[in-house]
Structure formats: C-alpha cells, structure tokens
N, C-alpha and C positions, 0 to 999 in steps of 0.2 A: 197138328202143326202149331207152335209156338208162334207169337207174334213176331219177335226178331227174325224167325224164318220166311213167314212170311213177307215181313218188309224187305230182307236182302232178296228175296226171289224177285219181287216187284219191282226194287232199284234197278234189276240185272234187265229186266224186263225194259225197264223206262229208257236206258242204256243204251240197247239196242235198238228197239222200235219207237221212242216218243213216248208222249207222253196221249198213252191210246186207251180207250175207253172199258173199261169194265163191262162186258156182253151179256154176260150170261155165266149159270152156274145154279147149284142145289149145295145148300145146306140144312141139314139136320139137328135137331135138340139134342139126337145121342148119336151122329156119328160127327167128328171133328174135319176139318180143312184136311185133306189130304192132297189134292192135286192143285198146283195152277200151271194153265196153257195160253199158250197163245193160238190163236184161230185167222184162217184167213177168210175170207167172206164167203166159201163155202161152208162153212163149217168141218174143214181139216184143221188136225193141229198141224201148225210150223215149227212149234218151240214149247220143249225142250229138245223134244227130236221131231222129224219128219217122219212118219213110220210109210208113209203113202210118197214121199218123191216129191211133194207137191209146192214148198218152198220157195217164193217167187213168182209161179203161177197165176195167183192171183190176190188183191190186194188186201192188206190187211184187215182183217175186225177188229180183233182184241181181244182181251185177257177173257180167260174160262174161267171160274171157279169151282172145282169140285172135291 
C-alpha cells in the first residue's frame, strides 16, 4: 500500500470514528501494508465491512494494521 493510500483510508477512518487510537497490527520487512480495519473492543472488525453483524455492539478500539 502506497502512502497516499494509506492517508485517504485513515482520513475516511478519522471521518467517521474520531480521531481513535492506533491498536494493533503486524508489519513485516518483506511483506508491505495491506490491510487497515477498524476494531471494536472485542477484537471484531467494524470497518470496512462487518463480516460478523457486530457494528455497534460494542464500543470502539481502533484502527488494525495489517
């Protein structure tokens, strides 16, 4: 993931949720950014999809990085 990508996903991020903390995540020397999510304090993702329903449920964490 380029950095310009990354910034609009994180604008789109701040947008919607605030200005929420950076959690968690794994980066690697030879694999690059490929995902960011947001999490709610179970550790579901909310956003970009719900794949679980769980959206609202419970309060926010914050941005993944993976």
């Amino acid at each position: 993931m380029k950095i310009s990508q990354a910034i609009a996903i994180l604008t789109t991020i701040q947008k919607s949720f605030g200005d929420i903390a950076i959690t968690g995540g794994t980066l690697a020397h030879d694999q690059p950014l490929a995902r960011i999510t947001v999490t709610d304090t179970q550790g579901m993702q909310v956003w970009p999809r719900d794949p679980n329903g769980v959206a609202g449920d419970h309060p926010i964490d914050g941005v993944f990085l993976d």
